[in-house]
C-alpha positions in Angstrom: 0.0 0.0 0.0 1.3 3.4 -0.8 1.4 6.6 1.0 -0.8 9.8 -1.2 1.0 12.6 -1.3 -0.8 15.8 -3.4 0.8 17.4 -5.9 1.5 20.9 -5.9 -0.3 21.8 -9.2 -3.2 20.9 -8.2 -6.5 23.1 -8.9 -7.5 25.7 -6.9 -10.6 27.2 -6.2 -11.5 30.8 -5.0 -13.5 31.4 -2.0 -14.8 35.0 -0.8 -14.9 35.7 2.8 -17.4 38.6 4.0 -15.8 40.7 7.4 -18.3 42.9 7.8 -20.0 42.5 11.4 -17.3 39.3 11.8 -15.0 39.1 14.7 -11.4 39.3 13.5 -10.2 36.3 15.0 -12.6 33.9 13.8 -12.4 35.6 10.5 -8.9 34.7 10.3 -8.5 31.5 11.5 -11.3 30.5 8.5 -9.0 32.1 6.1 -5.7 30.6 7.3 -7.3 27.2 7.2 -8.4 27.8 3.3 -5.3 28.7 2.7 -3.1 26.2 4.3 -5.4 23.6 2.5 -6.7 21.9 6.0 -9.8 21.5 5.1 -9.7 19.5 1.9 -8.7 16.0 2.3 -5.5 16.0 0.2 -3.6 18.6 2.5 0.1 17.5 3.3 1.6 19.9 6.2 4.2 20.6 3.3 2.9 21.1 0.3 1.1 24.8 -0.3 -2.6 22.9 -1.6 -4.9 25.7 -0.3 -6.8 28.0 -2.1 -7.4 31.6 -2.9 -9.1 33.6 -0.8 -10.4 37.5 -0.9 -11.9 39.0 2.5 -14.1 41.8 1.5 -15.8 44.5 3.9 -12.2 45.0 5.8 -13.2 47.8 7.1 -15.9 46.6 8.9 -14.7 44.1 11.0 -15.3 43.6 15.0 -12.6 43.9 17.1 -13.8 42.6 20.6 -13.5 44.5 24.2 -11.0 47.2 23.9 -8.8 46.1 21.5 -9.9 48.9 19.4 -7.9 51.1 21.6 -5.4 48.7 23.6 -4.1 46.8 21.0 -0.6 47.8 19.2 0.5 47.5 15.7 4.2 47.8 15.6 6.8 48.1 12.5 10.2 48.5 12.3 12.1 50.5 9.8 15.7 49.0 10.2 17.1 51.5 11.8 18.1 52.6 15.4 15.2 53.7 17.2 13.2 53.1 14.5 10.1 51.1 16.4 6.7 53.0 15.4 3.6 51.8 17.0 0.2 52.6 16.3 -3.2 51.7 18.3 -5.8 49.2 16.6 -8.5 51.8 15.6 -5.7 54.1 14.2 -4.8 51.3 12.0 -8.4 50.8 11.0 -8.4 54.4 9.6 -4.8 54.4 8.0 -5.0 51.3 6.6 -8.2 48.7 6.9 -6.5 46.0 5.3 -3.8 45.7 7.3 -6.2 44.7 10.6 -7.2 40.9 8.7 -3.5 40.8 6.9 -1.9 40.8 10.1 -3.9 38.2 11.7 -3.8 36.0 8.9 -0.3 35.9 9.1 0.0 35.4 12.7 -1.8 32.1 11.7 0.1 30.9 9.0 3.5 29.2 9.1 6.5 31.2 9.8 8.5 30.0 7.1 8.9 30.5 3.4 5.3 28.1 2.8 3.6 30.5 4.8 4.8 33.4 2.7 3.5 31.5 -0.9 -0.1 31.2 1.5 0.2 34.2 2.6 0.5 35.3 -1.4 -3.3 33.8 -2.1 -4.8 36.1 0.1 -6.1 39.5 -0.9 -8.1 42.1 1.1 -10.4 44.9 0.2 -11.8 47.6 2.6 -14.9 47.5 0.8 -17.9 45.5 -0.8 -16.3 45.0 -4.2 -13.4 42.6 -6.1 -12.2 42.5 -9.5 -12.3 38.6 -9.2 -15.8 37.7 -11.0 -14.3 35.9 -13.4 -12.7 33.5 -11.0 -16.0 32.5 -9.7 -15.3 32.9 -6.1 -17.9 30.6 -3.6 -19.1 32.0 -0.8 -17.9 31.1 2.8 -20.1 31.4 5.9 -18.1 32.3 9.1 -20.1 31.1 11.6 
């Protein structure tokens, strides 16, 4: 008896992912799982078989208790006391996208098959995508 393994050429499919109203967290770990391929039954821990997804409504998503205000976004720019850091909901207004990016990531792999998941993901602050013709499917977050 042999042992499947997935190949990495395999299809894809595109799912779309609605944050309005959605707690981040729950949001993400949905979209790091579609992406890291865990819920189809050909995934291989490392092999890159997940899928596209787009996260629409990024604007709108629900941080809960006072992580609007108490939680920190840092970036460094490479240089000596370079460290800025930014509160959630000053984020939120900078840039939207950056709230669901960040999480995602924090939920992928660390490595460089994170990074190619990390690649399938896109985000966009509001209600529309230029994807049609992919035919993304709908995914509920319950």
């Amino acid at each position: 008896m042999t042992t499947f393994i997935a190949k990495a050429d395999e299809q894809r499919n595109w799912y779309v992912l609605d944050a309005k109203g959605q707690v981040l967290g729950k949001l993400a770990a949905i979209a790091a799982q579609i992406l890291s391929g865990k819920r189809k039954p050909s995934y291989t821990p490392f092999l890159d078989t997940g899928d596209h997804v787009i996260v629409i409504n990024a604007a709108a998503v629900h941080l809960s208790g006072r992580k609007e205000s108490e939680k920190v976004y840092r970036r460094h720019s490479g240089f000596m006391g370079g460290l800025k850091s930014s509160a959630a909901g000053d984020v939120r207004k900078k840039a939207p996208t950056r709230l669901v990016e960040e999480a995602v990531r924090a939920m992928l792999p660390k490595n460089k098959l994170g990074g190619a998941m990390l690649g399938k993901l896109t985000v966009y602050s509001g209600d529309s995508h230029p994807h049609q013709a992919q035919k993304p499917q709908p995914v509920s977050v319950k």
